[in-house]
C-alpha positions as a Python dict, from the first residue, in 0.01 Angstrom:
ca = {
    (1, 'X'): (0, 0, 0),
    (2, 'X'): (-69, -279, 232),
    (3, 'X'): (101, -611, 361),
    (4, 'X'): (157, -907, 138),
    (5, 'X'): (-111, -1178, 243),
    (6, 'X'): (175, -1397, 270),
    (7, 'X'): (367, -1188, 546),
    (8, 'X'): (-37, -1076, 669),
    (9, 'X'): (-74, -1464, 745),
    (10, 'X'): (212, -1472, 974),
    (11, 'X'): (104, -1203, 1206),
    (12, 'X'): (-44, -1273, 1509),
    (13, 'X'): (-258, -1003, 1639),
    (14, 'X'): (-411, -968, 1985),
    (15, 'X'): (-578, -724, 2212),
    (16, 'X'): (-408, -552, 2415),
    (17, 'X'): (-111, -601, 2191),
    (18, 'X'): (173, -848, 2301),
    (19, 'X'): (488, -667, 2483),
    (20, 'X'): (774, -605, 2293),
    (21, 'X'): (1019, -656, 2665),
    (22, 'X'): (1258, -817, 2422),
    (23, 'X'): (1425, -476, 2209),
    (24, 'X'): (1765, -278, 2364),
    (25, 'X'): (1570, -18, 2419),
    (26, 'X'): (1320, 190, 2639),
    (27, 'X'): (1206, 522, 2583),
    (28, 'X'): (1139, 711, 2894),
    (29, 'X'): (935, 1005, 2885),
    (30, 'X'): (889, 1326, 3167),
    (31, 'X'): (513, 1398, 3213),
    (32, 'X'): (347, 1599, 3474),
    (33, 'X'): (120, 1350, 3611),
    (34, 'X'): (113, 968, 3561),
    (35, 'X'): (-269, 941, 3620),
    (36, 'X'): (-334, 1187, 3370),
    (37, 'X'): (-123, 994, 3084),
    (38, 'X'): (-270, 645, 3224),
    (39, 'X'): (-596, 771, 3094),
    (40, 'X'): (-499, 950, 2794),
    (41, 'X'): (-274, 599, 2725),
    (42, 'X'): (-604, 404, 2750),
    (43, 'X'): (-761, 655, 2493),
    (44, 'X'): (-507, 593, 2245),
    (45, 'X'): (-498, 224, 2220),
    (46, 'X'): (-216, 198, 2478),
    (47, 'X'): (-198, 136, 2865),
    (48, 'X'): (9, 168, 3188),
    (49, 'X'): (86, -76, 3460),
    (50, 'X'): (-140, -69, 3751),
    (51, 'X'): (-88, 239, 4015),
    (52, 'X'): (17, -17, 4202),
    (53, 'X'): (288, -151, 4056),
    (54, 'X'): (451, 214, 4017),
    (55, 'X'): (809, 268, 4239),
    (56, 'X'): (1026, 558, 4292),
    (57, 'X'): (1319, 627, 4152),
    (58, 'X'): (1572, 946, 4205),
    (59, 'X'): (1235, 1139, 4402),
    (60, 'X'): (972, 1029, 4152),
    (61, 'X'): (755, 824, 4040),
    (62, 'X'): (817, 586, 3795),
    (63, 'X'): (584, 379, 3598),
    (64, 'X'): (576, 78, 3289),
    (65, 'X'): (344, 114, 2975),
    (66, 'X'): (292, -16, 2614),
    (67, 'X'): (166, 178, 2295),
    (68, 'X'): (-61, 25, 2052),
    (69, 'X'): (178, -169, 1914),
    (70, 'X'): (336, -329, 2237),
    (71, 'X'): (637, -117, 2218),
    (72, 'X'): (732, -28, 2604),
    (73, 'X'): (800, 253, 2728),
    (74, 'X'): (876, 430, 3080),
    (75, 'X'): (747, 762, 3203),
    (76, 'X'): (887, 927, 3490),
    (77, 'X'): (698, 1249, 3703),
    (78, 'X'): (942, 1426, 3888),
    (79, 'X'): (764, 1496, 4228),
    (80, 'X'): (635, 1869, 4348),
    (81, 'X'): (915, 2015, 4604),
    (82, 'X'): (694, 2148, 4878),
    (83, 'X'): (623, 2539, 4890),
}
């Protein structure tokens, strides 16, 4: 099955993939390291913000990204307690 060329025509494709900001709502996902999923984002056809537009938020840090489709998302790594 694919898409009518009629509905194909009407699609506007680009690369990297235009943010969906504009949906009710954003997944936010736990990972262990933020660096880690940055790169394995970038393998899959997605991407994260820059480390330098990360924040922190309740003791860790916080960060914006966008899968392959422009769908964003949030992912959140709780920070190492010390000892």
């Amino acid at each position: 099955m694919h898409i009518p060329d009629a509905v194909a025509r009407t699609l506007a494709l680009s690369d990297p993939p235009a943010r969906r900001t504009d949906t009710p709502i954003k997944l936010v996902f736990f990972v262990g390291s933020i660096e880690a999923a940055r790169e394995q984002a970038g393998a899959l056809g997605g991407a994260l913000d820059a480390p330098d537009s990360q924040w922190q938020f309740q003791g860790g840090a916080v960060c914006d990204g966008y899968d392959p489709e422009g769908n964003v998302f949030q992912l959140r790594e709780r920070m190492r307690r010390p000892g």
